[in-house]
VEXMI-667545 format. One line per 10 residues: number of its first residue (from 1); for each residue x, y, z of N, C-alpha, C, O. Coordinates in steps of 0.02 Angstrom, whole numbers, plus 50000, padded with zeros to 5 digits. Each point is the difference from the previous one (the first is absolute). Example, Ala and Ser with C-alpha at 12.3 -4.5 7.8 and 13.67 -1.06 7.14 Angstrom:
2
1) 50660 49716 50390 49955 50059 50000 50045 50060 50000 50052 49999 50033  49930 50054 49931 50042 50059 50003 49961 50055 50037 50025 50055 50008
// end
This chain:
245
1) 50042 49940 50000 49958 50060 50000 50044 50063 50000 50051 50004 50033  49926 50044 49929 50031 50058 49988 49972 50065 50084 49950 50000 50036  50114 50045 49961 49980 50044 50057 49934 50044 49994 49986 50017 49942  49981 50001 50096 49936 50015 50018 49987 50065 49958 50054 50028 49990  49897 50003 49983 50026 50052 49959 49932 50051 50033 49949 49969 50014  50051 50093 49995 49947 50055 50030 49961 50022 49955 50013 50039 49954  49942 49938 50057 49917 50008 49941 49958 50067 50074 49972 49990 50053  50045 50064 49914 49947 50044 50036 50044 49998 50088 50059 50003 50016  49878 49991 50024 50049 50014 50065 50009 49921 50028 50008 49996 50061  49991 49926 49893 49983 49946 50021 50077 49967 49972 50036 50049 49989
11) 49977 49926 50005 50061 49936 49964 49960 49939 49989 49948 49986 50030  50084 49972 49917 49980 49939 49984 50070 49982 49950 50041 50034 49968  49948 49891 50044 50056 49971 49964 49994 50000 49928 49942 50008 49982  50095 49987 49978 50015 49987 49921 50054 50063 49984 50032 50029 50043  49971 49987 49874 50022 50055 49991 49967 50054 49977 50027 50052 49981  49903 49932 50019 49973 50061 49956 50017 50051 50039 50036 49994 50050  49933 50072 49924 49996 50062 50006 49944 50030 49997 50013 50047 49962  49925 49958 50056 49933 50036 49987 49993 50032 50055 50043 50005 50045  49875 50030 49953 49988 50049 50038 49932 49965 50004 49978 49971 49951  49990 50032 50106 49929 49967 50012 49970 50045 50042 50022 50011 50057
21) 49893 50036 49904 49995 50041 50052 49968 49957 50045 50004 49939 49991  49959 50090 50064 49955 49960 50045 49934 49991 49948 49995 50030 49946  49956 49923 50080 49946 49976 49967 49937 50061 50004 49986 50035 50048  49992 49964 49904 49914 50035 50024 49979 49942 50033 50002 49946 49971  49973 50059 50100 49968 49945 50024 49904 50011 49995 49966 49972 50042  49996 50076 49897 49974 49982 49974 49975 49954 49932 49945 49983 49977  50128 50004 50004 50006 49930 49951 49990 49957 50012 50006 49986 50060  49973 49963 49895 50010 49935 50018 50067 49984 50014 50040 50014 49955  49993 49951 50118 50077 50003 50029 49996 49936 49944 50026 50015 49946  49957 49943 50057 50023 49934 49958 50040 50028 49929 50058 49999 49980
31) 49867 50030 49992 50017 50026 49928 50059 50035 49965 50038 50002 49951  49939 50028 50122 50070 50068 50005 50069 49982 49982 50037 50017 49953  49973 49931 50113 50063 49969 50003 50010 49957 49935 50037 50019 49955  49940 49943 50044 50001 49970 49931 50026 50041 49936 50036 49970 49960  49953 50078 50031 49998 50046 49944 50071 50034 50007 50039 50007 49953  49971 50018 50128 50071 50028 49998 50035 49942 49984 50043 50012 49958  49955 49928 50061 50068 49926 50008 49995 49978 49936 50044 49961 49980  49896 50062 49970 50026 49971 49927 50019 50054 49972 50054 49996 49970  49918 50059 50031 50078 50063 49985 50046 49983 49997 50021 49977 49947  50016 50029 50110 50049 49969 50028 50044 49945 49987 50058 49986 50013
41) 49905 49993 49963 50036 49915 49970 50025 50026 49914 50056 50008 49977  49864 50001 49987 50009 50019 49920 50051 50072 49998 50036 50011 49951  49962 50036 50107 50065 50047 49974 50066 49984 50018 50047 50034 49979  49966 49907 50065 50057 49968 50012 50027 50052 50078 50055 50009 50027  49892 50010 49983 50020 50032 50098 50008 49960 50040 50044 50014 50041  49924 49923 49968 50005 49928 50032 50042 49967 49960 49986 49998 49940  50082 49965 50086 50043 49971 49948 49979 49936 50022 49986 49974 50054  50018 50001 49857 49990 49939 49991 50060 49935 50044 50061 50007 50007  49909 49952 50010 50049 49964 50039 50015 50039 50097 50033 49971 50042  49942 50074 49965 50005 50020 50046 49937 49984 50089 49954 50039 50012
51) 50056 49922 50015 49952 49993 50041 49967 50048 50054 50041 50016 50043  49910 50005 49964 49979 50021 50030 49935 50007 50064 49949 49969 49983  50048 50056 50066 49956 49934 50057 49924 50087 49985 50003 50061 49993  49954 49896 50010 49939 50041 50033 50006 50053 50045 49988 50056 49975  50030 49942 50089 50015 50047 50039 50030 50059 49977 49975 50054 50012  50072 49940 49960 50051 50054 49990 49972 50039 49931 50015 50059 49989  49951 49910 49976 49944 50024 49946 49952 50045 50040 49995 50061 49999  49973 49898 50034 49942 50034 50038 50024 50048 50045 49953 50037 50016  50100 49979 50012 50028 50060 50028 50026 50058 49956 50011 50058 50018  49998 49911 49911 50014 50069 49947 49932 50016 49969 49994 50040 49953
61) 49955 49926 50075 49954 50035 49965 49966 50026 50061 49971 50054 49990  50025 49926 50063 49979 50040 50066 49939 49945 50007 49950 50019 50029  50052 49932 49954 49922 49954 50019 50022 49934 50043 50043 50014 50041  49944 49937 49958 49990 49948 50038 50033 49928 49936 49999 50001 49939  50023 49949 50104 50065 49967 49940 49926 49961 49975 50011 49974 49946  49918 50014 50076 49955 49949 49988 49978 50032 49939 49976 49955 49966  50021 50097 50005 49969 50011 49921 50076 50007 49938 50009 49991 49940  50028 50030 50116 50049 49975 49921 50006 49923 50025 49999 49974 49944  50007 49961 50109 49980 49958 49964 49954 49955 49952 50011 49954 49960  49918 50089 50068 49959 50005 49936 50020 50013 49930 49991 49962 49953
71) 50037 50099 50046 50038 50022 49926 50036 49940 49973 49990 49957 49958  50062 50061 50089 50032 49936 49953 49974 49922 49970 50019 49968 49951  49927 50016 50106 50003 49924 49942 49952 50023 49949 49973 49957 49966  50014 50099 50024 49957 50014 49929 50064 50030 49971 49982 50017 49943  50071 49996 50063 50021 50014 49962 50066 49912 49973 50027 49988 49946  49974 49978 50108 50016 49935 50003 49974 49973 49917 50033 49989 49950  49890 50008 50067 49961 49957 49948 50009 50053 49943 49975 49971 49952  50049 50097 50025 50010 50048 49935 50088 49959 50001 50033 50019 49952  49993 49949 50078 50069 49975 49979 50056 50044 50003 50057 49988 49980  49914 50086 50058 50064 50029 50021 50026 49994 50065 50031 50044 50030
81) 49958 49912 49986 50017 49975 50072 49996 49939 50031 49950 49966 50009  50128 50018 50013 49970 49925 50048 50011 50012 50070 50037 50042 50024  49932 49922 50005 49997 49975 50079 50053 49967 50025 50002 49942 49981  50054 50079 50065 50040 49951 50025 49979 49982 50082 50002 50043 50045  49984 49909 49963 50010 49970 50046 50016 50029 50064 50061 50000 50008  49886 50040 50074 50045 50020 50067 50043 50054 49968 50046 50022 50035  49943 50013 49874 50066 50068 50015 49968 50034 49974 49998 50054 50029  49958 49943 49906 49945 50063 49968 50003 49978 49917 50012 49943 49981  49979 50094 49989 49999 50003 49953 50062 50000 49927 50056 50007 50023  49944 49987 49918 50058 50015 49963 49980 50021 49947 49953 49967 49977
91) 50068 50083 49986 49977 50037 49956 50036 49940 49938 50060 49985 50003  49893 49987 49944 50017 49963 49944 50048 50048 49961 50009 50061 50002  50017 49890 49963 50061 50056 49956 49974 49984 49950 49950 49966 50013  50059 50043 49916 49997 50008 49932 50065 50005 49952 50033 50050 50012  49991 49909 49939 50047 49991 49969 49954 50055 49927 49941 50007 49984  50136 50025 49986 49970 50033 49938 49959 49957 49939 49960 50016 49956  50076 49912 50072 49973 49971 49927 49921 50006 50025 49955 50018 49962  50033 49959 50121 49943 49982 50016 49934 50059 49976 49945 49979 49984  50069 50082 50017 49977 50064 49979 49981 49995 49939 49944 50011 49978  50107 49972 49992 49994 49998 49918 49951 49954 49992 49955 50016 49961
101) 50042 49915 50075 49935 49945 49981 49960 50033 50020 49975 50030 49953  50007 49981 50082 49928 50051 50020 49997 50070 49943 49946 50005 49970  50091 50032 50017 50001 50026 49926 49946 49979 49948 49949 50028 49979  50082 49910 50007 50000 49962 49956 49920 49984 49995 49973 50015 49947  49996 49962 50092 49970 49981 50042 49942 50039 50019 49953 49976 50031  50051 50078 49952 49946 50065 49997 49991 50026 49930 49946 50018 49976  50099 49982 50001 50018 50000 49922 49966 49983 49960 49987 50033 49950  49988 49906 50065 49971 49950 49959 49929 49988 50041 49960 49964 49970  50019 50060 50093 49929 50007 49995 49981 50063 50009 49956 50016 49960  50064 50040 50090 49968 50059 50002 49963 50027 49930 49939 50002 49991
111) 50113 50018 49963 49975 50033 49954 49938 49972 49966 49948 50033 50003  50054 49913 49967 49953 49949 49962 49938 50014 50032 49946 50005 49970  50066 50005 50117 49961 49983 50037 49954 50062 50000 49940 49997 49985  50093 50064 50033 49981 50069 49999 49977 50027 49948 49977 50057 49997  50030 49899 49950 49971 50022 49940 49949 49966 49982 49989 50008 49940  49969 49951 50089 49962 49934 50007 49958 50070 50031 49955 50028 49969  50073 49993 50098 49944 50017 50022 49973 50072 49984 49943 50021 50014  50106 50013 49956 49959 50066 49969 49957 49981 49964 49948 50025 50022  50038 49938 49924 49912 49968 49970 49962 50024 50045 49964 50048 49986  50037 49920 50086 49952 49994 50066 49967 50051 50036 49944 50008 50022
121) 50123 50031 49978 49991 50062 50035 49942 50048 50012 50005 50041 49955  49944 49975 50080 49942 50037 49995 50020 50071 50010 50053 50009 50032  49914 50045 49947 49999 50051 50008 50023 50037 50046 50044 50042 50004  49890 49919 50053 50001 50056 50060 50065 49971 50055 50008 50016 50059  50022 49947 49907 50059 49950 50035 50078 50048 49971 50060 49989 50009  49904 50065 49957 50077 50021 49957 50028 50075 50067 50061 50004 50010  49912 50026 50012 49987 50040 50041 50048 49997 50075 50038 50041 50027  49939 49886 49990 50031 49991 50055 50073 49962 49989 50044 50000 50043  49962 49970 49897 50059 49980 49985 50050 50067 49994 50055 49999 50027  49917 50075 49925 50037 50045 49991 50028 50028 50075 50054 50026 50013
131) 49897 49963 50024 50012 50017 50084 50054 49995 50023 50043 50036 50027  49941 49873 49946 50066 49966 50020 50073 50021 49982 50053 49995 50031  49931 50032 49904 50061 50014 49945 50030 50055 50058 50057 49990 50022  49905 50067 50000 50027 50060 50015 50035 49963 50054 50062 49996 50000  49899 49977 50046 50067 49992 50050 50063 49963 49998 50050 50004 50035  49937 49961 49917 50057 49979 49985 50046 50054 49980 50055 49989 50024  49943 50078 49934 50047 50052 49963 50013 50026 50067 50059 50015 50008  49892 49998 50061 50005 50040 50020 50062 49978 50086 50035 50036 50036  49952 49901 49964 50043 49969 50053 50062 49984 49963 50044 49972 50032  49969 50043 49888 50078 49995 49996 50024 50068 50000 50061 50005 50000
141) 49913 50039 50001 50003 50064 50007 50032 50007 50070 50057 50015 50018  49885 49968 50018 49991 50014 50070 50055 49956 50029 49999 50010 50061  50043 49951 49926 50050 49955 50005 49968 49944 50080 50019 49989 50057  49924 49990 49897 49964 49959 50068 50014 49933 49984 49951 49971 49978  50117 49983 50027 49987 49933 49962 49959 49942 50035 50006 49944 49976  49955 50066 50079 49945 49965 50025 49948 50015 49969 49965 49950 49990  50009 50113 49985 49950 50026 49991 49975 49945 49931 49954 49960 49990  50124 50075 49962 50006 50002 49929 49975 49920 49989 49951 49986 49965  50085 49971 50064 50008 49917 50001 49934 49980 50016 49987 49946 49972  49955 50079 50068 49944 49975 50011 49973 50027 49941 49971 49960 49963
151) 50031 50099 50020 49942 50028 49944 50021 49934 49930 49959 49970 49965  50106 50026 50034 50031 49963 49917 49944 49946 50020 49949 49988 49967  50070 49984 50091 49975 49937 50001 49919 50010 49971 49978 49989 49944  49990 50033 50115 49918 50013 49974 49999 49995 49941 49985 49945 49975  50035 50125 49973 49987 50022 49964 49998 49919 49949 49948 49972 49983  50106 50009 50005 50014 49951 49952 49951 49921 50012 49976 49961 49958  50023 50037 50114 49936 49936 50027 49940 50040 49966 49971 49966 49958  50004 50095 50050 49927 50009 49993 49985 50000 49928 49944 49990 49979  50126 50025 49971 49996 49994 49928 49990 49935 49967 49952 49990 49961  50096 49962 50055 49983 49935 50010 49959 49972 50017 49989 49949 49968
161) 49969 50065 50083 49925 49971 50005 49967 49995 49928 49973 49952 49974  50036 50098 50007 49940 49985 49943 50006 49958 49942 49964 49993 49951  50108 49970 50071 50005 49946 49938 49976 49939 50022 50012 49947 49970  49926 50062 50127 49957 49926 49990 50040 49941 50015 49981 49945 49979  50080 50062 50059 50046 49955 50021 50018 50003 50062 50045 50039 50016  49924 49922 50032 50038 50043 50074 50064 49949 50010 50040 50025 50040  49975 49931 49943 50065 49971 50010 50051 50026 49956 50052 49967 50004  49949 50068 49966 50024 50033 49943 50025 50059 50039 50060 50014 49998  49897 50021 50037 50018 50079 50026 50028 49971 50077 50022 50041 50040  49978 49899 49975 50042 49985 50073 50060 49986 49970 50048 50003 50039
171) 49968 49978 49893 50058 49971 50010 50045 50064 49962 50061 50006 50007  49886 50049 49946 50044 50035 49997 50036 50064 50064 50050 50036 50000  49910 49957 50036 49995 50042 50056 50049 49977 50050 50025 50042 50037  49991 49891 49969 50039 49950 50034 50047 50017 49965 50050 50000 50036  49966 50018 49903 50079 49986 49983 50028 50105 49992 50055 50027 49996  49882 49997 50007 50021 50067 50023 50039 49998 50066 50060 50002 50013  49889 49995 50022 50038 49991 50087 50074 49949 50017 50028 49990 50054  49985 49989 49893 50058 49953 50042 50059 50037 49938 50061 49994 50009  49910 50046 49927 50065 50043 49987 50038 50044 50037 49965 50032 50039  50103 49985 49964 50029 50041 50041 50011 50055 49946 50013 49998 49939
181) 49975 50071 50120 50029 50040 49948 50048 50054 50040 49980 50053 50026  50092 49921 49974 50053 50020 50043 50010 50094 49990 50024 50042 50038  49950 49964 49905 50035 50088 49973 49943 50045 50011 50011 50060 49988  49922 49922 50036 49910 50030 49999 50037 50055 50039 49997 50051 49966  50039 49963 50095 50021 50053 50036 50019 50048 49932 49969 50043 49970  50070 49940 50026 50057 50023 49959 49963 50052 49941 50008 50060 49987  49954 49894 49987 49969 50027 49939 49959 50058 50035 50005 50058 49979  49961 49929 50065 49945 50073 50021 50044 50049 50032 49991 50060 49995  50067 49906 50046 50040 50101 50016 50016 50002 49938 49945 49985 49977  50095 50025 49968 50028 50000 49947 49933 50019 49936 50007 49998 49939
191) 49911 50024 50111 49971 49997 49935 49985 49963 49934 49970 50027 49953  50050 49920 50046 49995 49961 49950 49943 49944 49964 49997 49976 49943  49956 50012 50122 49947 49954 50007 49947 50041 49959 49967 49970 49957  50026 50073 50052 49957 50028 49940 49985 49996 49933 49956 50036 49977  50074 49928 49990 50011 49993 49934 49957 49942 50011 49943 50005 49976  50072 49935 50058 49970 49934 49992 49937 50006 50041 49955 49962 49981  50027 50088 50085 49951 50006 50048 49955 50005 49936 49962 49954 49983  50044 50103 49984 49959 50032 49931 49967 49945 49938 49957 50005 49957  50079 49956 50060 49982 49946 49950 49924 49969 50021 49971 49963 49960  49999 50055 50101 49945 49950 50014 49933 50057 49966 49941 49982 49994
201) 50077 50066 49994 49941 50037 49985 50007 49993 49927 49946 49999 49970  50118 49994 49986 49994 49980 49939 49957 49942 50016 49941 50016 49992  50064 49925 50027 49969 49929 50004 49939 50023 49994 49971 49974 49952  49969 50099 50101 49935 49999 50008 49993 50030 49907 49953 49982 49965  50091 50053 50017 49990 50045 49941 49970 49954 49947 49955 50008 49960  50104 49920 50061 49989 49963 49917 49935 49954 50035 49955 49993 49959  50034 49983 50091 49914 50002 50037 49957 50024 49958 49963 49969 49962  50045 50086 50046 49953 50047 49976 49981 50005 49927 49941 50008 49985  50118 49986 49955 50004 49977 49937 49985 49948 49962 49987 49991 49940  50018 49950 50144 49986 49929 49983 50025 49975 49925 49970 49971 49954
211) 50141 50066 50058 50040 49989 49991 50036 49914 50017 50060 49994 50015  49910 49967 49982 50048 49932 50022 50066 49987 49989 50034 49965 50038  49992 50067 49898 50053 49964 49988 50067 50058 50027 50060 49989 49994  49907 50082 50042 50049 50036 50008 49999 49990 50073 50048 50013 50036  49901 49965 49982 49998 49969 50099 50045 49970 50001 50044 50000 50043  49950 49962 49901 50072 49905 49979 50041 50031 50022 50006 49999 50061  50038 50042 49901 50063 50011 49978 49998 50063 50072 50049 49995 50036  49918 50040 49978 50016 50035 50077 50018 49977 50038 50052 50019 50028  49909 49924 49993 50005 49941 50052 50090 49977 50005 50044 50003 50043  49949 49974 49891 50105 49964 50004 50019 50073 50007 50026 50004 50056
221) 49974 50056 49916 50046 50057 50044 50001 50030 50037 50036 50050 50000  49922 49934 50054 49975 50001 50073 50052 49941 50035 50043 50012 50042  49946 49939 49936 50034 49930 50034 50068 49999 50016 50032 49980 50049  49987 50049 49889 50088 50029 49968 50018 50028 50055 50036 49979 50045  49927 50085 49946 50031 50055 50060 49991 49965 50052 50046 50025 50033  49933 49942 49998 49997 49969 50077 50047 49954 49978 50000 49961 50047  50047 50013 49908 50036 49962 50005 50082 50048 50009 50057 49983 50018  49922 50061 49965 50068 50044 50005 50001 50016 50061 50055 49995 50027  49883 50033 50019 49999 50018 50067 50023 49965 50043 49992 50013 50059  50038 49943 49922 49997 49940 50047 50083 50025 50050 50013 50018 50057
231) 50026 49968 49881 50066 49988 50002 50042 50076 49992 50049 50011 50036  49934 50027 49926 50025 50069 49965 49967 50074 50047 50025 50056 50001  49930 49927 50023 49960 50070 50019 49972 50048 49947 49974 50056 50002  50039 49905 49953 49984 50056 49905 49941 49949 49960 50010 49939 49995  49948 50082 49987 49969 49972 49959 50022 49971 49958 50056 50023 49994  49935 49922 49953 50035 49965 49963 49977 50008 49946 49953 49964 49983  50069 50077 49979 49982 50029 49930 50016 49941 49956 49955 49969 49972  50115 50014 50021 50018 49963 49956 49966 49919 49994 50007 49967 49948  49955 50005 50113 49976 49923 49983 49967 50016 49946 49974 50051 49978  50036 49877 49998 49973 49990 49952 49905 49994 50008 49979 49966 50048
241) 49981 50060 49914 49915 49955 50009 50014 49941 49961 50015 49976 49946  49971 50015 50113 49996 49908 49973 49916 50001 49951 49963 50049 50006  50024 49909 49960 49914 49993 49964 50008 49939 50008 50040 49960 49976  49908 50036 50069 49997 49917 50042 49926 49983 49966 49976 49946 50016  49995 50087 49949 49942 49991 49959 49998 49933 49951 49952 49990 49963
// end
């Protein structure tokens, strides 16, 4: 185990470095916590391979160690986390190739998929998706990467619904949550998340056109750039779109 490192006015073991404010304890605490510890994991603030016990969690967030052990085995069963045995928890690691299969892997259903479901899409359903869109522009702005990471998620599950598949939108949603994206800091001080944040209101645009084949081809340069985020902190202009069509 690595030396204890000062999160706020608390310490806990590993090496990250974050800042955890205290909770609104009008939230749901479960939810809450949950939401900061997969932050945390997908921006690489919790290091992978690094163990860490409940308590000392639950003292950087100012709550009680019994809801981040709640958190964690939901975040256990999302596969960013295992259970060791009498010591706490261990943040799963991820190999680049492993990233890249999951890449790969979204590649070849998101888009197809997202373009399946603009056909579907109803009207008064376009509205609250654009909703969605804004906060998404507006928490990379706002450099909120909890915020930002819940809205992507929504946003892209509630689009997916309408392609009429719910094992389809768990598993793409499942392989969202277990991507890492080590540079997401990086990119919002540095301004940069905007370019790709912006991309989801193109997605409602071609919605709206009931555009399919430019959703297609959005979709893989959406995917791209989260593949550059990963490793670089820069969007990844140069991947290639794959046409997994």
């Amino acid at each position: 185990m690595s030396a204890p490192v000062k999160i706020g006015e608390q310490t806990m073991s590993g090496n990250s470095k974050f800042t955890i404010e205290k909770l609104d304890r009008q939230m749901s605490l479960r939810e809450t916590v949950t939401e900061r510890l997969r932050t945390s994991i997908i921006s690489g603030d919790l290091v992978e391979g690094e163990l860490y016990s409940a308590p000392s969690l639950g003292a950087a967030f100012g709550v009680s160690a019994t809801p981040v052990r709640e958190a964690m085995m939901d975040l256990v069963r999302e596969g960013l986390v295992e259970t060791v045995k009498n010591k706490g928890f261990r943040i799963t690691g991820m190999t680049d190739a492993e990233l890249e299969e999951i890449a790969e892997i979204r590649l070849l259903v998101e888009p197809a998929a997202t373009k399946r479901a603009l056909e579907s899409v109803p009207s008064d359903s376009i509205s609250d998706l654009r909703s969605l869109a804004d906060v998404i522009v507006r928490t990379a702005r706002d450099k909120d990467p909890e915020a930002y990471l819940a809205a992507d998620r929504e946003f892209h599950a509630r689009l997916l619904s309408f392609a009429g598949n719910k094992q389809l939108v768990e598993l793409a949603t499942s392989l969202r949550l277990r991507t890492r994206m080590y540079g997401l800091k990086t990119l919002m001080e540095n301004d940069q998340l905007d370019g790709s944040a912006q991309e989801h209101h193109e997605m409602i645009d071609c919605v709206e056109r009931g555009d399919g084949e430019a959703i297609y081809e959005l979709m893989i340069r959406h995917i791209n750039h989260a593949r550059g985020m990963w490793n670089t902190g820069t969007p990844d202009q140069d991947a290639p779109e794959q046409n997994t069509q």
